[in-house]
N, C-alpha and C positions, 0 to 999 in steps of 0.2 A: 256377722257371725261371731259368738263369742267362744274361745278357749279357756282351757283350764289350764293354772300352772302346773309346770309337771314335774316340777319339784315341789311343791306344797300341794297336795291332794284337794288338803280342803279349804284351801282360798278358793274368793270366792272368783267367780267368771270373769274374766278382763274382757273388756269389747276393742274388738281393735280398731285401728286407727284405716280409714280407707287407703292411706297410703301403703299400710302394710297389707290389704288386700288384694290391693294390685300387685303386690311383688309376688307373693304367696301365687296370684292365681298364673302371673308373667314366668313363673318357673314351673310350675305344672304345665303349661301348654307350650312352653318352650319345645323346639323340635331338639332333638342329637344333632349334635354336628357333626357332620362324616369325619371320620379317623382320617388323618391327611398323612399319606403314605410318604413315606423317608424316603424313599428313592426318585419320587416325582419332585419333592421339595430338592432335594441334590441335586437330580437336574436342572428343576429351573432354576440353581443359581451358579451351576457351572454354564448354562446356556447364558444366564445374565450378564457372566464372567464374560464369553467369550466375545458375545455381542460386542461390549463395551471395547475389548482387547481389538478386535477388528475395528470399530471407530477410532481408535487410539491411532493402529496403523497407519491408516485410511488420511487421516492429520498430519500423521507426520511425512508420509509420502508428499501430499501434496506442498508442505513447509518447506521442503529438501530441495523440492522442481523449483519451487519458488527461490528459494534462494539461490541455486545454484545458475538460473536465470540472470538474476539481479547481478548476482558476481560478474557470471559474463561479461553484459553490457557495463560495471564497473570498472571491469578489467582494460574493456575496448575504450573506454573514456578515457582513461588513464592515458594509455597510449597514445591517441587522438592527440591529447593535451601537450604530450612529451613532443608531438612535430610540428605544434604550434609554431615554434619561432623558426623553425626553415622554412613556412609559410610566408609569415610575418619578414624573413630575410630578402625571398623572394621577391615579395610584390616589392619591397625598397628597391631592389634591383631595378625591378620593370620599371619604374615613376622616374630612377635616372637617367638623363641624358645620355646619349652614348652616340659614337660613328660606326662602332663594329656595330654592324646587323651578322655577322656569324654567333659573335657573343647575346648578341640579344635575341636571338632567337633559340638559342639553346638555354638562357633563361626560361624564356616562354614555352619552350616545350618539356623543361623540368616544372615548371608552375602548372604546367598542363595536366601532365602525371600527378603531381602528387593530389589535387583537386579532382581528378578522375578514381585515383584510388579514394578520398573521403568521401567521395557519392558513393563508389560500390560498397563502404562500409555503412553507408544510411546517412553521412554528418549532410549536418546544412549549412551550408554558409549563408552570411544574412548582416542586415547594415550596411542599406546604403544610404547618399546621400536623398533627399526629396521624401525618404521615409518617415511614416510617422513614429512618434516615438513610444515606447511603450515601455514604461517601468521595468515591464518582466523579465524583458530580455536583452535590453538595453542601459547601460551606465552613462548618463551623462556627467560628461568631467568639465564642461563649458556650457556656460550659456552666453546667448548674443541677439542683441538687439538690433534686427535687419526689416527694412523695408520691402514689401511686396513677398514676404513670406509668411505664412502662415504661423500659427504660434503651434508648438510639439510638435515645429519639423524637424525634422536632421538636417543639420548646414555643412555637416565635416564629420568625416568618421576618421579616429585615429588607427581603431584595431577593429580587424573583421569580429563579428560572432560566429560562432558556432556552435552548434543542438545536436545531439542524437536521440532520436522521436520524439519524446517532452523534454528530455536532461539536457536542463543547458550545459555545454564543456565549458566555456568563456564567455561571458557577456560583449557584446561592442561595445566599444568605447567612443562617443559620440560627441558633438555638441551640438545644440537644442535652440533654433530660435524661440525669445519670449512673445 
């Protein structure tokens, strides 16, 4: 299809280009686009607002349980840790020699107690001898070359371990045939 200029009457006919055919004819057959109403568009972006402000919540709820979990069981580890060495005083106790069996028995039933209270708290105690040895939970401070034992066994444990469910409190302190 050719035009005329329409500012020079009398130039002569320009033939257009098909590209501008297509755009020419892309804008006449173009449909309206519906009016998009203000108050729908407000809403959906206070609704979009709110959405998001609820997932926002929704995170940090769950971050808060989480932490204040974690705290917990940090708190009780702590503690745990702190009556370590009345433990560790204990069993020295038991392993020595004695004639009083009133005194050694009141050892043994303070050793009993406070090992009864760290089960009802969840601790494990763990590291003995005959066990295998395992990097994760175990520190070997010795190693020893013994016959008729196995190599990454435990030959002597200096210090109990103990865990509360994965968290190690203390590692044992062990030593390791080669």
């Amino acid at each position: 299809m050719a035009k005329k200029d329409k500012k020079n009457p009398q130039a002569e006919e320009v033939k257009e280009t098909p590209v501008e055919e297509a755009v020419e004819t892309a804008e006449e057959q173009a449909p309206e686009t519906p009016e998009v109403n203000p108050w729908e568009e407000k809403y959906n972006q206070e609704h979009d607002a709110y959405l998001r402000l609820a997932a926002d919540y929704d995170n940090f709820r769950k971050r808060s349980a989480k932490e204040k979990e974690q705290s917990y069981g940090n708190g009780k580890a702590d503690a745990i840790e702190k009556l370590l060495p009345v433990y560790d005083n204990l069993e020295r106790a038991l392993n020595q020699p004695t004639e009083d069996e009133a005194y050694k028995k009141g050892v043994e039933m303070t050793m009993n107690q406070l090992v009864g209270i760290f089960t009802g708290l969840g601790v494990e105690i763990f590291g003995n001898a005959g066990d295998t040895f395992d990097p994760n939970i175990h520190n070997a401070v010795m190693h020893t070359e013994e016959e008729g034992v196995e190599e990454n066994t435990i030959t002597q444990v200096f210090q109990k371990g103990f865990k509360m469910g994965e968290k190690i409190v203390r590692f044992a302190m062990v030593q390791v045939a080669n």
